[in-house]
C-alpha positions as CSV (number, residue, x, y, z in Angstrom):
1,X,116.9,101.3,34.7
2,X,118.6,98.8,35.9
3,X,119.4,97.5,39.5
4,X,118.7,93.5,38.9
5,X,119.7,91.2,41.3
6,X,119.0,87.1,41.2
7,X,119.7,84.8,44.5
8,X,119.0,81.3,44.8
9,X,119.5,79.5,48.0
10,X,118.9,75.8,47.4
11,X,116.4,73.5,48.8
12,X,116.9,70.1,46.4
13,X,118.8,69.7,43.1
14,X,116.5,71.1,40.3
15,X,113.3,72.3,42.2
16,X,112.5,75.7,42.5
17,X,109.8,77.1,44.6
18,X,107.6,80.3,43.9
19,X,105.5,82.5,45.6
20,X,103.7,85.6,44.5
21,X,100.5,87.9,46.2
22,X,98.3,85.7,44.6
23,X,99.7,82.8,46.1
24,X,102.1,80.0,46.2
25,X,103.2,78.0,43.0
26,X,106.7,76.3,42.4
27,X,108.7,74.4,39.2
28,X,110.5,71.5,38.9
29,X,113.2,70.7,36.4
30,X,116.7,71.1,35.3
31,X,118.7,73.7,32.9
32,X,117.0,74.3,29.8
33,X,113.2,72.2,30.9
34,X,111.4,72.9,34.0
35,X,107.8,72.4,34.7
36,X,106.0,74.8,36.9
37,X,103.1,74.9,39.1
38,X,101.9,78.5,39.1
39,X,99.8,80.4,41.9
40,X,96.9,80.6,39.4
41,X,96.6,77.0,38.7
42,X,98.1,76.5,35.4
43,X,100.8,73.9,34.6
44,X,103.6,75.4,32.3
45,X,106.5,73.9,30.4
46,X,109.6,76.0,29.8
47,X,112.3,74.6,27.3
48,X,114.8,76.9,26.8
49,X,118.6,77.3,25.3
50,X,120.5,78.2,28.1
51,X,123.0,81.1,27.3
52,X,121.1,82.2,24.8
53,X,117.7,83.7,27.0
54,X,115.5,82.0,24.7
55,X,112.6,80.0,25.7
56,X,109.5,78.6,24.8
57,X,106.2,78.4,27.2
58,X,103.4,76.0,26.4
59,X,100.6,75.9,29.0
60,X,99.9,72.1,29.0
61,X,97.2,71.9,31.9
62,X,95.4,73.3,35.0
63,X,96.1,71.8,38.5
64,X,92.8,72.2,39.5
65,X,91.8,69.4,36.8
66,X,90.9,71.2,34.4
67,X,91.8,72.1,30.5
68,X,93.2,75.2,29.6
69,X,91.1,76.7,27.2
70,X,93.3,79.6,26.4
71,X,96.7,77.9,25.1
72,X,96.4,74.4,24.7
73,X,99.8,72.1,24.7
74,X,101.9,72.2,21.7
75,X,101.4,76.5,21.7
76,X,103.1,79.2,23.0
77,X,101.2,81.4,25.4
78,X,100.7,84.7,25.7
79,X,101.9,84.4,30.0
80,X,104.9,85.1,31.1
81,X,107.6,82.3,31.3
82,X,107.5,80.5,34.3
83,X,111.2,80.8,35.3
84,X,111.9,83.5,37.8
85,X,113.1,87.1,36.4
86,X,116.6,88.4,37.0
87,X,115.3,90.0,40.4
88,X,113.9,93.6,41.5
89,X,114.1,96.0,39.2
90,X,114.2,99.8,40.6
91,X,112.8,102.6,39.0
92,X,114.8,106.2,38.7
93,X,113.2,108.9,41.3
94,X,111.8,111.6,39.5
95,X,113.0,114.7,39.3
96,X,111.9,116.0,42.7
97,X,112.2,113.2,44.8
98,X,114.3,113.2,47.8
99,X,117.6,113.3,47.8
100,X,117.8,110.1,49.8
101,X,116.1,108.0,47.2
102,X,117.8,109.8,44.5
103,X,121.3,108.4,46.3
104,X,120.4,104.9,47.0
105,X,118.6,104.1,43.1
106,X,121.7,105.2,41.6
107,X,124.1,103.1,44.2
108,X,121.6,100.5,43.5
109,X,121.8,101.0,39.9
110,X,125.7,100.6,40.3
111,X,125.3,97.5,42.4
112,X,127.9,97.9,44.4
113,X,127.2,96.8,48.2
114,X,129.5,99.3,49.9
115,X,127.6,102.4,48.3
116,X,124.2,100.9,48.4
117,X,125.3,100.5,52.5
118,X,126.8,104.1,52.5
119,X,124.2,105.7,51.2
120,X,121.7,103.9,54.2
121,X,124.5,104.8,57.1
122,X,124.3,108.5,56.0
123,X,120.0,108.5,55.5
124,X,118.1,107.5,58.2
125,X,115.4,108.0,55.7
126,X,116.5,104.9,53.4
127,X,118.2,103.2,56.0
128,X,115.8,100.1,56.2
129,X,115.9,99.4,52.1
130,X,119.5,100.3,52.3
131,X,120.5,97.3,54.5
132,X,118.2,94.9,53.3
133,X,119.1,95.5,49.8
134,X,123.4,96.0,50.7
135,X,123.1,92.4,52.9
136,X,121.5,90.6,49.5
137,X,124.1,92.0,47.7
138,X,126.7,91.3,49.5
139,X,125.5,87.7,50.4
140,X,125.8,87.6,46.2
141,X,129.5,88.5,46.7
142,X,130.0,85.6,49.8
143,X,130.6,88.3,52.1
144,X,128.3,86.4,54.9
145,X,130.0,88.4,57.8
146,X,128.5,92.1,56.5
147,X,125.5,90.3,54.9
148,X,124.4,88.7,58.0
149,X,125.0,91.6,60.3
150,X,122.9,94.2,57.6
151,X,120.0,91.6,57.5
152,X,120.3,91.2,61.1
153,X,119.6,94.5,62.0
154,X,116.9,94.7,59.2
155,X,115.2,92.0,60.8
156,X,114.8,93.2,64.3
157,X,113.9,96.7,63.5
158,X,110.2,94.6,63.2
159,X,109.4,96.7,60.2
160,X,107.9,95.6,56.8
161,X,110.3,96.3,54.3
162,X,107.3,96.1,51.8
163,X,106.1,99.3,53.5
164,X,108.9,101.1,53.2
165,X,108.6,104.5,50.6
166,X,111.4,103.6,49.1
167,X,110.6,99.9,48.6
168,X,107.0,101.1,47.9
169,X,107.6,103.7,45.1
170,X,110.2,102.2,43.3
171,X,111.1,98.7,43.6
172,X,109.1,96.5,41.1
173,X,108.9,92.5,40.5
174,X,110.5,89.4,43.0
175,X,113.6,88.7,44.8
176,X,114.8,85.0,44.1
177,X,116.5,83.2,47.4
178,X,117.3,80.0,47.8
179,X,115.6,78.2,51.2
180,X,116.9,74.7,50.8
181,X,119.6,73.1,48.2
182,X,118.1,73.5,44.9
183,X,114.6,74.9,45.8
184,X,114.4,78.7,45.1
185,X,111.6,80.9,46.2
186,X,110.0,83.8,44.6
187,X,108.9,86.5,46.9
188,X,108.0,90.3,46.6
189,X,110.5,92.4,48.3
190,X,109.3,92.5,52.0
191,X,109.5,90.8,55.5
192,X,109.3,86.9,53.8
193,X,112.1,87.7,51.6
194,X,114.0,89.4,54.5
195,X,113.9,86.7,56.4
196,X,114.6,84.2,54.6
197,X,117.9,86.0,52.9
198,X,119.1,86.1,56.9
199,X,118.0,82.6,57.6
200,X,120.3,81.6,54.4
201,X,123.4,83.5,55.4
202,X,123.1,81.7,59.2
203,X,122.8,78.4,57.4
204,X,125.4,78.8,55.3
205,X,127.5,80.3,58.4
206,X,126.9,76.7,60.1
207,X,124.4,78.6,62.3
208,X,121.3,76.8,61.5
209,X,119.8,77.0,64.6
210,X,119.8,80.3,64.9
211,X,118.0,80.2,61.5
212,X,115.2,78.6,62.6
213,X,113.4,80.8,65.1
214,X,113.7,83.4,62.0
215,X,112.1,81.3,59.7
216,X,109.2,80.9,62.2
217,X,108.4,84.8,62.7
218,X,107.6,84.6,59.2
219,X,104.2,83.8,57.3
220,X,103.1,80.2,57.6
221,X,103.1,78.9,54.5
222,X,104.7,75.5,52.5
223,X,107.9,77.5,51.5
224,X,108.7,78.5,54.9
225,X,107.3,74.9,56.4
226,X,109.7,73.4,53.6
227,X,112.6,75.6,55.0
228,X,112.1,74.7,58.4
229,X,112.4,71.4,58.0
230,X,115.7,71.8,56.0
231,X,116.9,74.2,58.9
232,X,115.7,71.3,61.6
233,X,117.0,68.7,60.0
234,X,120.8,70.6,59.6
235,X,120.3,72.0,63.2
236,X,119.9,68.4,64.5
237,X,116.4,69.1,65.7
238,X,113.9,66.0,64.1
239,X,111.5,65.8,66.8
240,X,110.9,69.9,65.4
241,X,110.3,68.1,61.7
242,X,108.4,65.6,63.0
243,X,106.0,68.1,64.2
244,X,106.0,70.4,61.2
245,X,105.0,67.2,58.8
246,X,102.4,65.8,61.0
247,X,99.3,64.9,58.7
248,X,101.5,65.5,55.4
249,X,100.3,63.0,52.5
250,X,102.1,63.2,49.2
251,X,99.7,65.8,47.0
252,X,101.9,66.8,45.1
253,X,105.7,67.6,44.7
254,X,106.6,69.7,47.3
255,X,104.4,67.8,50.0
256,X,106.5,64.5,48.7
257,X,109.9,67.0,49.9
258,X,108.4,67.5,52.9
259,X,107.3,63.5,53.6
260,X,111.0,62.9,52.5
261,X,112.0,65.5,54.7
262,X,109.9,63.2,57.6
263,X,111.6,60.2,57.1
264,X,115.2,61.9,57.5
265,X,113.8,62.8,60.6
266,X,112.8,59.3,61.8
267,X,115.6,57.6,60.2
268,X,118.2,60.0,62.0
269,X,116.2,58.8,65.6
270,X,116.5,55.7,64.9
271,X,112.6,55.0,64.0
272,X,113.2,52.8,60.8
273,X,109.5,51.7,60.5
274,X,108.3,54.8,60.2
275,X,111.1,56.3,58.6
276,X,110.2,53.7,55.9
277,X,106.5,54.3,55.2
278,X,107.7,58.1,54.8
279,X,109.3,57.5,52.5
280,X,106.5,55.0,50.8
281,X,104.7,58.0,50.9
282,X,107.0,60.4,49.4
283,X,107.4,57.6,46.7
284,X,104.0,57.1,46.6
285,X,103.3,58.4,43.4
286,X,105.5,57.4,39.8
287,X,104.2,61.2,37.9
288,X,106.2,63.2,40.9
289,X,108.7,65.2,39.6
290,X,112.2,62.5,38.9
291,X,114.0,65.5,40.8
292,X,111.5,64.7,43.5
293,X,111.6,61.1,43.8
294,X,115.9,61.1,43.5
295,X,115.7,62.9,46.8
296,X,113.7,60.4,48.6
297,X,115.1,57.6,46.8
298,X,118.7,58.5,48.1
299,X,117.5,59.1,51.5
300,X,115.7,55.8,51.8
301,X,119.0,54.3,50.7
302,X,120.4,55.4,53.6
303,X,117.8,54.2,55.5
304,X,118.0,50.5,54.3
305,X,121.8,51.2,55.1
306,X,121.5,51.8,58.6
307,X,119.3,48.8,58.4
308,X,122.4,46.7,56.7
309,X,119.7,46.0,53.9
310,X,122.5,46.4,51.4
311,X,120.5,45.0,48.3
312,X,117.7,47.2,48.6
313,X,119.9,50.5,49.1
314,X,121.8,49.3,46.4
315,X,118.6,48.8,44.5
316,X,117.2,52.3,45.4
317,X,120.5,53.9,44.0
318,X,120.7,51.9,41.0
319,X,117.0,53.4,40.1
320,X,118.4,57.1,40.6
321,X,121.5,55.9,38.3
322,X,119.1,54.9,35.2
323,X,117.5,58.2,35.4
324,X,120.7,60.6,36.4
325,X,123.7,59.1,36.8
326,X,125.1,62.6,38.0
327,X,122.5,63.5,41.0
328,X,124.3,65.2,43.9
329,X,125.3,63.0,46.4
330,X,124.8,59.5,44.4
331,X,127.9,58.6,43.6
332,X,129.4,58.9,47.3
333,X,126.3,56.8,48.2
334,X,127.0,54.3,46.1
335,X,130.8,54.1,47.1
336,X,129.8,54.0,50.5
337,X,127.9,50.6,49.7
338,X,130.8,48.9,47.6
């Protein structure tokens, strides 16, 4: 039955972050190839044909160094494709269910937001699932006035939305957001995911800093350390980034984000030696994600910039043009320096 529902709220340009009970794995990549980094070790590649929801999964290795004995590159396995689902799916209430869950599965199943909120302003009962689920939907539509206020007052009821009978009976699978530009995150329905949505609608109402002190009631984790440092760096606070990247080195791709994300910080103070070896360190090593290194290649760039290095911003960009001559924010950078 059929309530789907698919957000992404973006962290960087092709690099999408996942999280599941079992823990944390994300993928990196562009439309049609991604490679992804699952919770349960196992390094998948997806190649698919986009508009057409084919796609092919090979499990090519094991992060933990190992083989994969199971389906070894070049063959399709028998997991699930890495890339995230359409979204929660809801189940129908069985015949003698409440009336209240009855009302908000089939509002649900309609997706509309208005009913979905209706149905939660006239049952206390579902009133919890009904605002969570009505603010994502409505943040879907770009109505970031109703979506805010819904999460809002989600949020500081202090509940668990995981724990709520509705949300525990019925609703099945993950809820995609996006936490930075181009990272996605892949949570079960619940407090993470609740958060986060919120944190996304303040951000993209230009209220950042209001985001953050969300972000931090939330599970301490590297998807919520990566989306405070996006929120820090917006709000203006990098001594905040500073401290949330303290200790970082660059083991893998989303440690190198948040090493990038360090040097913004230092660069935007004015620390250019330190903002420098950062971003050494985010560029530390050549089989990180492309998507990865753009990022910190553009934002040392900018660095060398303030530094009136021209050549070596120039130099920086150039690098990101031989790879992608389209990456967001290239072009303007390297208009900037002609």
């Amino acid at each position: 039955m059929g309530f789907r529902m698919r957000r992404s709220v973006q962290l960087l340009p092709g690099v999408r972050l996942n999280l599941s009970k079992s823990g944390i794995g994300y993928s990196v990549g562009v439309k049609g190839f991604r490679m992804s980094h699952g919770a349960d070790g196992k390094v998948r590649r997806t190649v698919s044909l986009p508009g057409t929801g084919m796609s092919h999964v090979t499990v090519v290795g094991d992060t933990d160094g190992g083989s994969d004995a199971d389906a070894p590159a070049g063959r399709a396995s028998d997991a699930p494709p890495a890339a995230p689902p359409d979204g929660p799916v809801v189940s129908r209430p069985g015949l003698l269910a409440p009336k209240a869950h009855k009302a908000l599965a089939e509002a649900l199943t309609a997706g509309d937001p208005a009913k979905v909120d209706a149905v939660g302003y006239a049952n206390e009962r579902v009133a919890l699932a009904a605002a969570m689920f009505a603010g994502y939907l409505y943040l879907d539509r770009g109505d970031l006035d109703r979506a805010g206020d819904l999460l809002a007052w989600a949020f500081q009821t202090g509940k668990d939305p995981a724990r709520d009978e509705f949300v525990a009976q019925y609703v099945h699978g993950t809820l995609t957001l996006e936490v930075v530009e181009g990272v996605e995150v892949l949570l079960p329905v619940g407090r993470s995911s609740l958060g986060l949505g919120l944190a996304e609608v303040r951000q993209a109402q230009g209220r950042a800093a209001e985001a953050v002190p969300v972000v931090e009631q939330l599970e301490p984790n590297v998807a919520t350390a990566v989306s405070l440092c996006e929120l820090n760096v917006v709000a203006g606070r990098f001594d905040e980034v500073v401290k949330l990247t303290e200790d970082i080195t660059n083991s893998d791709d989303l440690t190198a984000l948040l090493c990038t994300f360090r040097g913004v910080a230092f660069r935007e103070q004015g620390y250019y030696d330190a903002s420098r070896a950062s971003f050494r360190e985010a560029l530390r090593f050549r089989s990180r994600h492309p998507v990865v290194r753009h990022r910190a290649l553009l934002e040392r760039a900018r660095c060398y910039e303030r530094e009136r290095k021209f050549a070596l911003a120039r130099k920086d960009l150039e690098r990101i043009l031989a790879d992608d001559s389209d990456y967001p924010g290239l072009a303007a950078a390297l208009a900037e320096l002609a």
